[in-house]
C-alpha positions as CSV (number, residue, x, y, z in Angstrom):
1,X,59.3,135.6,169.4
2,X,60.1,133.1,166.2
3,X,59.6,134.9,162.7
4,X,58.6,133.0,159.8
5,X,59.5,134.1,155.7
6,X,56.4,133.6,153.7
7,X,58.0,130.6,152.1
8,X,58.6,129.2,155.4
9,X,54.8,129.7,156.3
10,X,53.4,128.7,153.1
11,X,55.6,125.5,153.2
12,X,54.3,124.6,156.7
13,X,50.7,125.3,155.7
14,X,50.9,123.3,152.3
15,X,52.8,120.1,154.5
16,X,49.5,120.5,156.9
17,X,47.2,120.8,154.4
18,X,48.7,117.4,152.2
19,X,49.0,115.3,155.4
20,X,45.5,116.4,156.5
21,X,42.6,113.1,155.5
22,X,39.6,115.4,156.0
23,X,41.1,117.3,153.0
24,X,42.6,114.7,150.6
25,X,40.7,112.6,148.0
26,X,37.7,114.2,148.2
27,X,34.0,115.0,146.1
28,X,33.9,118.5,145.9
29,X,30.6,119.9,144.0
30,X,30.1,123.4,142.3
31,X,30.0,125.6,139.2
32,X,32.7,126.1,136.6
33,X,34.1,130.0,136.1
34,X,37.3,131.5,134.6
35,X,37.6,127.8,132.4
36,X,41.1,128.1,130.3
37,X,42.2,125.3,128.9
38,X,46.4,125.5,128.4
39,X,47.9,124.6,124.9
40,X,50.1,121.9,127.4
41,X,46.5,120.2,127.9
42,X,45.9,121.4,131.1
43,X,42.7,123.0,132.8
44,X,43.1,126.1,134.9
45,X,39.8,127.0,136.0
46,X,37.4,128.3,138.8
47,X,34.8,126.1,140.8
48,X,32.0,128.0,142.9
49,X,28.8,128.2,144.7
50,X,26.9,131.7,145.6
51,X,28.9,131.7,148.6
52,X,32.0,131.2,148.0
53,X,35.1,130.0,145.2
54,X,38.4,128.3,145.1
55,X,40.6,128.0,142.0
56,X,41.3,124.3,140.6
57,X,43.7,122.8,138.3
58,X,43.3,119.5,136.0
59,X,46.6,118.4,134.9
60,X,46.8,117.0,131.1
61,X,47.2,113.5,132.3
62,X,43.7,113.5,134.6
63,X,41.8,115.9,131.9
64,X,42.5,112.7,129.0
65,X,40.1,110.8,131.1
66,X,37.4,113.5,130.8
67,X,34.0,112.2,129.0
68,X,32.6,116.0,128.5
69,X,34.5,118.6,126.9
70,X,34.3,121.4,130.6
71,X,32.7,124.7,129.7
72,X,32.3,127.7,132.1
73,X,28.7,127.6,133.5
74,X,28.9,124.0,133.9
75,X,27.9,122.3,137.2
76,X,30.4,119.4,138.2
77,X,31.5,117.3,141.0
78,X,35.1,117.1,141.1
79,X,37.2,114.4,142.6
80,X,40.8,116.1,144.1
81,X,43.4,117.2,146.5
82,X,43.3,120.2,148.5
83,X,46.7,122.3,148.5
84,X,48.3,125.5,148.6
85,X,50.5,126.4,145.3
86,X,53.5,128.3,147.1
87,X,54.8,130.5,144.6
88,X,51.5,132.5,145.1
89,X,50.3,131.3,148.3
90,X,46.7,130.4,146.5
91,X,44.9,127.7,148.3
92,X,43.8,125.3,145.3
93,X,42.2,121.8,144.6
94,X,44.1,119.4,142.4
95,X,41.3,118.3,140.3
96,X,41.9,114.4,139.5
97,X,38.3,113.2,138.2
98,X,35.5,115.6,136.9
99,X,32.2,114.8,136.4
100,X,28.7,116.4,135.3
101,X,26.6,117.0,138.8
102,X,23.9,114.8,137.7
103,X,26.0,112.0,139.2
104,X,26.6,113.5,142.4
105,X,23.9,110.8,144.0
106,X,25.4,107.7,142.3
107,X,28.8,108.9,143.1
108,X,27.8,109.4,147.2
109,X,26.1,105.8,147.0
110,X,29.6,104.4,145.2
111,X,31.9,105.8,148.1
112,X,29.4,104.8,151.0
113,X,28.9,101.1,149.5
114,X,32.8,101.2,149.1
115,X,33.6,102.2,152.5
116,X,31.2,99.4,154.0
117,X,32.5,96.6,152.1
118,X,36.1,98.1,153.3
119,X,35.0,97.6,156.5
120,X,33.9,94.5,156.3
121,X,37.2,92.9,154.2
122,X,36.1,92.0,151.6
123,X,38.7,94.0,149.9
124,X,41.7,93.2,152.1
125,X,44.7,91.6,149.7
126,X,44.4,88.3,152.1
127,X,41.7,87.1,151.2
128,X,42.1,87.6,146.7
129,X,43.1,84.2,145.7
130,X,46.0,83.3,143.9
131,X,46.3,81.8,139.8
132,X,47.5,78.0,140.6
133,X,48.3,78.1,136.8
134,X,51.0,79.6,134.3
135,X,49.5,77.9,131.2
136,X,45.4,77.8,131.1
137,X,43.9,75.1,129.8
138,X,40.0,76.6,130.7
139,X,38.7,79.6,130.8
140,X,35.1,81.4,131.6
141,X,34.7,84.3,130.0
142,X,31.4,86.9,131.1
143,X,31.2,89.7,128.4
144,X,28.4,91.5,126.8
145,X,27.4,89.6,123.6
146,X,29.1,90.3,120.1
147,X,30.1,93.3,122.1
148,X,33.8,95.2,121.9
149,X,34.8,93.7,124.6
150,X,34.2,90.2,123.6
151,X,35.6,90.3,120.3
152,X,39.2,91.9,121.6
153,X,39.2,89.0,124.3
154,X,38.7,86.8,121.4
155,X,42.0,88.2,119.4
156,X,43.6,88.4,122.5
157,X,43.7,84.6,123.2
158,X,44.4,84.1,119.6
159,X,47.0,85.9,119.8
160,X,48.5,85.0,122.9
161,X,47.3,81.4,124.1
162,X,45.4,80.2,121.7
163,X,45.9,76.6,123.0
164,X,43.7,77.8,125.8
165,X,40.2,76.3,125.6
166,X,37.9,79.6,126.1
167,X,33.9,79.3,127.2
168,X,32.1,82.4,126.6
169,X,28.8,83.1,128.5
170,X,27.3,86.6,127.5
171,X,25.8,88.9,129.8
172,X,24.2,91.9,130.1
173,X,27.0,94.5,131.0
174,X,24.7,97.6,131.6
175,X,21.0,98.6,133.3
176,X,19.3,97.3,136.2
177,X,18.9,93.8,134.9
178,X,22.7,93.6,134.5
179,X,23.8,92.5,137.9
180,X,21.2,89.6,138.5
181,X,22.1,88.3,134.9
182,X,25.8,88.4,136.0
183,X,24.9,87.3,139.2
184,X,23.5,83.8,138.1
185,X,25.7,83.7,135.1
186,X,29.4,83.7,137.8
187,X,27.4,81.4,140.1
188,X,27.1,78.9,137.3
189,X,30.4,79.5,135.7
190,X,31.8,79.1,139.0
191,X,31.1,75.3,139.2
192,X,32.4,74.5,136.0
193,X,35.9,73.8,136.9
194,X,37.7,76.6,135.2
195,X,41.3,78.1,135.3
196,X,40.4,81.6,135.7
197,X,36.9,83.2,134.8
198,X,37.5,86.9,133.5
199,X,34.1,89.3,134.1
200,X,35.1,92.4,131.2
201,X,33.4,95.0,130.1
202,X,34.8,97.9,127.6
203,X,34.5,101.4,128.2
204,X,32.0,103.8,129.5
205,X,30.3,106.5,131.3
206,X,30.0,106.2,135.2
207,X,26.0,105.9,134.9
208,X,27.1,102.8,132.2
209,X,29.6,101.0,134.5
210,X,27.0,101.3,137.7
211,X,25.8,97.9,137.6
212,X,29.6,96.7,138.6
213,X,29.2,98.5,141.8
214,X,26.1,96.0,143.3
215,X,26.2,95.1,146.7
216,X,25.5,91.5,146.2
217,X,27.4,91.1,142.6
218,X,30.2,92.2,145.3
219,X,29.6,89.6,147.6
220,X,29.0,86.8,145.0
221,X,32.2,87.5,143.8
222,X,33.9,87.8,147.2
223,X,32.1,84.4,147.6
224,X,33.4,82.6,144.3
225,X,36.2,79.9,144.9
226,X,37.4,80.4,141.1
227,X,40.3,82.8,140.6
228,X,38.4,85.8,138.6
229,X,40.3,88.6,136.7
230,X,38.3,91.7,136.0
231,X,38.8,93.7,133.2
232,X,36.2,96.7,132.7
233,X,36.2,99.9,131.5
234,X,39.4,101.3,130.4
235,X,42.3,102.5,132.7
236,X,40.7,105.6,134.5
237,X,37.7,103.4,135.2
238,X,37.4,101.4,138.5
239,X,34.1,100.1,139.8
240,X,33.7,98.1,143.1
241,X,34.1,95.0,141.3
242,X,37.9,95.8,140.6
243,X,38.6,96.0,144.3
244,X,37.2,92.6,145.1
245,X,38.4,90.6,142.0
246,X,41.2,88.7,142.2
247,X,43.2,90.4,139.8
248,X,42.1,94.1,138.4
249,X,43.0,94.5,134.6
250,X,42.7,98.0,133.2
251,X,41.1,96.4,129.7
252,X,39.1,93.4,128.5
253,X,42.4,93.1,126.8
254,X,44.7,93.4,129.2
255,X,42.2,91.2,131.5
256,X,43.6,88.3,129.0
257,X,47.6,89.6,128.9
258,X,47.7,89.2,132.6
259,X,46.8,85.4,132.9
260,X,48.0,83.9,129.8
261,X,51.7,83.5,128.3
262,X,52.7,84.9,125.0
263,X,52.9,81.7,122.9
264,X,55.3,83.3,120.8
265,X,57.7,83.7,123.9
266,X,56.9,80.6,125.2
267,X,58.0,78.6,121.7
268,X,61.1,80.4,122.0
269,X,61.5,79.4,125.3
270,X,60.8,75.9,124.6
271,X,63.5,76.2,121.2
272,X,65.9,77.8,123.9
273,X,65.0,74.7,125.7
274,X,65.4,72.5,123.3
275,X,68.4,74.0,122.2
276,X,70.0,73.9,125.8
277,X,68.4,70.2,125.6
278,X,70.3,68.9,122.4
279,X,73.9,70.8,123.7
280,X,73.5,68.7,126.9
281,X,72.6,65.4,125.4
282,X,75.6,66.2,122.8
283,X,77.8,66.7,126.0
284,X,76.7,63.7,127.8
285,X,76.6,61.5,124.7
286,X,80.5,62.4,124.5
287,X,81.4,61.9,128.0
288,X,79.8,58.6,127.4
289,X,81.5,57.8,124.9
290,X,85.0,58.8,126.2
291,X,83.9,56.9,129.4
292,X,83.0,53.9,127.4
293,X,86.5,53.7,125.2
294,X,88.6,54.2,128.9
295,X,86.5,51.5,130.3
296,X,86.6,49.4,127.1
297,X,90.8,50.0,127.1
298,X,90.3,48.9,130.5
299,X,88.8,45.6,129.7
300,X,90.7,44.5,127.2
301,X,93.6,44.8,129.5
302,X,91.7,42.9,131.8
303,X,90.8,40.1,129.5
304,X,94.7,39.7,128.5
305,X,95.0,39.7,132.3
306,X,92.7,36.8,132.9
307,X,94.1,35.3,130.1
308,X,97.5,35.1,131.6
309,X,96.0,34.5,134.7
310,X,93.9,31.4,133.5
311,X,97.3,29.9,131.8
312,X,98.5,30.3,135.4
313,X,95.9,28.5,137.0
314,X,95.9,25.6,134.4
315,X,99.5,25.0,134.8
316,X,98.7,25.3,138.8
317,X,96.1,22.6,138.2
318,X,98.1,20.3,136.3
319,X,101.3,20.6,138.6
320,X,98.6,19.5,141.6
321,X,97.0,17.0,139.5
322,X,100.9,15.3,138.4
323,X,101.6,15.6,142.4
324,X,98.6,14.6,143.9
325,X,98.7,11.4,140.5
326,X,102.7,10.6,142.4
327,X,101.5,10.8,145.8
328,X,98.3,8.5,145.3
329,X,100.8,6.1,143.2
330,X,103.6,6.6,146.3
331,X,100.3,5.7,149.3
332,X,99.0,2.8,147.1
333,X,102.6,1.1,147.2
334,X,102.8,2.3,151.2
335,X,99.3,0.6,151.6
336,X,100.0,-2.5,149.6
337,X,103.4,-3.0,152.1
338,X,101.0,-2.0,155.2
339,X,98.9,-4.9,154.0
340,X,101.6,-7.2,153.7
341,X,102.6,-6.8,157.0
342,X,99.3,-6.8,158.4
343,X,98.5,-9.9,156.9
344,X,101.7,-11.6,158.5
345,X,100.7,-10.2,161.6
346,X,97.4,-11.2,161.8
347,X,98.2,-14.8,160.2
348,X,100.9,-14.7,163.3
349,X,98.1,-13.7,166.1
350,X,95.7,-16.0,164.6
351,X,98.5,-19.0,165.3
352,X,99.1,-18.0,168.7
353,X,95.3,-17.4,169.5
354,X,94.6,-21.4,168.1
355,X,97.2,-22.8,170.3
356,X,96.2,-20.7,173.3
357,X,92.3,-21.8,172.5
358,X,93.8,-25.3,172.7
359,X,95.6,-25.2,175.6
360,X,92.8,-23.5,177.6
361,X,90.5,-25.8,176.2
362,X,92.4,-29.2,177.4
363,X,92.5,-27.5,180.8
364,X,88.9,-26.9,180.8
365,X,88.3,-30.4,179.7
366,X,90.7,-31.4,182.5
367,X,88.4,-29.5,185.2
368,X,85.2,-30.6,183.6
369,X,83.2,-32.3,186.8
370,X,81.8,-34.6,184.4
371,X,84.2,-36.0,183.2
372,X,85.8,-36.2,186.9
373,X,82.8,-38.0,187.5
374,X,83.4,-40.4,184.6
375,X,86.2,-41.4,186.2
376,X,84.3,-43.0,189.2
377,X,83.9,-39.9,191.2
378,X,80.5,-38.3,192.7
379,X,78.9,-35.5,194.2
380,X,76.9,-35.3,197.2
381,X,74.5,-32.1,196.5
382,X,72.0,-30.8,199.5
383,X,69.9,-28.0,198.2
384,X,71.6,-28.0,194.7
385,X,74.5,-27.0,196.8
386,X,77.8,-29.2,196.1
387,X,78.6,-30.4,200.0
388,X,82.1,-30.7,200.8
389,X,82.3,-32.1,204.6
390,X,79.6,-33.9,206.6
391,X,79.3,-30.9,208.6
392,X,77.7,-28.6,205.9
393,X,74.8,-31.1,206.0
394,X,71.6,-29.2,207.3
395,X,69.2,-32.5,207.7
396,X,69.6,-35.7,206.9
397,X,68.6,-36.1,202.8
398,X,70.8,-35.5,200.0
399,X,71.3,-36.0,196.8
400,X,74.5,-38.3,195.0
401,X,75.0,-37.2,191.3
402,X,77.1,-39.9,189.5
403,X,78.3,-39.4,185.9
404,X,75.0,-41.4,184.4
405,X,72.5,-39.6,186.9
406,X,71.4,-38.7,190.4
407,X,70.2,-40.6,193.6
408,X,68.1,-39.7,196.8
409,X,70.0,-40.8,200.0
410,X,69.5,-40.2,203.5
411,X,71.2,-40.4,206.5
412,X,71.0,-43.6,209.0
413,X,70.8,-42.4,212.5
């Protein structure tokens, strides 16, 4: 059979015990006995009913948040851990919010509203919207008016981003009126247009902060399509309105830290800019300017180039002009001899062509029928056909053509 040491036992039971739901963050209600409170700051202390007790303990850091000063005989609610300290085996709560019992209701109406909206989503990170913006230009701001909380929101964009243009629509912050006032007020803001809208409050009891916790100031919110920033209570403090904002600030003031710039960093930035700005423009404006002397060198030896080139070209153009000047002068002689000659040559053909005109012109005169008939001849035509033998004659008229005119004949039989 395994055996166990104490410590071994204790450590396993302590391990259950911190992993176990049922027994972590919960409301734990009872009387206070045995209260010590340690120079260190923190509260040792007993918390029972008639039946029954279990020793608690409120470390420094948790007991700063405390609104009461504890005293034995005091009936709380307690908000804590349930575990076993080891050293002594003592099964303990690790007390991490206290309260007076007279909140016990509120409290139990808090968790149940908080677990249903859970539920639902309307806490889940993807659906919180995200700031579009570094540098605001408009902002809504829903505070109590000329409270606190208004005035440190005021010195915090002052001081921060004062170039931000800020729109302050007061509220009430506190009783039962306080969530239909904030209601109408975010519904309104909400179609002005803004940046960011911040809802703030400053600090108080859980009975003062209630009126963050509404159901349907929950769902307005969730419902908003403005990025909205809440920033109520102080640090300790979270109301139901936290969990469906946007972004959760832990002050009015830090409500403003976490959505603006510090204009003080951001002139530096811009000097650092500006510096970066000037060295590069200095850097550029020198390459530039050793660019533009190389190029300029460059031209210059180009000009002297063209130059030389151009003398080139005019001495080109006057060697063509002298040769093509000789060899117009040279063709103009070759064209006045081609003339010449021509000219001989066609004065030569001209001759010949006259005596061969006259030749063939005496011949023609020679075969000319009139003037054969001139000479005593005739013709005997039949038809306007010359007939050359008796035999070619179809019938028996004809015609004679003499030299002065023609005659009708006909046959005798």
């Amino acid at each position: 059979m395994q055996q166990l040491s104490v410590s071994s036992l204790l450590r396993y039971l302590k391990n259950r015990l911190d992993t176990d739901d049922h027994l972590q963050k919960i409301y734990v209600s009872g009387e206070i006995s045995n209260y010590h409170k340690h120079f260190s700051g923190h509260l040792y202390f007993t918390l029972k009913d008639p039946y029954a007790s279990i020793n608690c303990v409120m470390f420094k850091s948790a007991a700063a948040t405390l609104r009461f000063e504890p005293k034995t005989g005091d009936k709380v609610i307690v908000y804590a851990n349930t575990s076993i300290f080891e050293a002594s085996g003592q099964l303990q709560l690790y007390v991490q919010r206290m309260n007076l019992d007279g909140l016990g209701d509120l409290y139990a109406q808090y968790e149940a509203l908080k677990n249903k909206l859970a539920e639902e989503g309307l806490f889940d990170q993807s659906h919180k919207k995200i700031l579009e913006k570094t540098y605001l230009e408009r902002v809504g701001v829903l505070v109590g008016d000329r409270s606190a909380a208004m005035s440190d929101i005021k010195t915090a964009f002052r001081r921060r981003w004062p170039l931000c243009k800020v729109e302050y629509h007061p509220v009430l912050v506190q009783g039962a009126d306080a969530p239909k006032d904030i209601i109408n007020k975010l519904k309104q803001a909400d179609e002005l247009g803004y940046d960011a809208i911040i809802l703030a409050r400053g600090g108080g009891s859980f009975e003062d902060l209630f009126c963050f916790n509404d159901e349907m100031l929950i769902r307005t919110i969730y419902d908003m399509k403005t990025f909205l920033v809440s920033g109520i209570g102080h640090e300790q403090d979270f109301t139901l309105t936290d969990f469906v904002a946007d972004l959760r600030a832990a002050t009015p003031t830090a409500s403003v830290e976490l959505i603006t710039p510090d204009i003080e960093k951001v002139k530096q930035l811009l000097e650092d800019i500006q510096t970066d700005l000037q060295e590069d423009i200095l850097s550029i404006l020198e390459k530039k300017k050793m660019a533009f002397d190389f190029y300029t060198q460059r031209l210059f030896r180009y000009m002297d180039s063209l130059t030389s080139i151009k003398d080139r070209i005019d001495s080109y153009i006057l060697q063509i002009r002298n040769s093509i000047l000789h060899k117009c002068d040279k063709d103009l002689h070759l064209i006045d001899h081609l003339e010449t000659r021509m000219a001989l040559k066609l004065d030569l053909k001209l001759n010949e062509a006259r005596l061969s005109y006259k030749r063939f012109t005496t011949l023609l005169e020679a075969y000319n029928a009139q003037n054969v008939l001139k000479r005593g001849y005739s013709l005997v035509l039949q038809d306007d056909r010359v007939i050359k033998s008796k035999k070619e004659l179809k019938h028996k008229e004809f015609d004679i053509r003499f030299a002065d005119g023609i005659v009708k004949a006909k046959e005798r039989d």
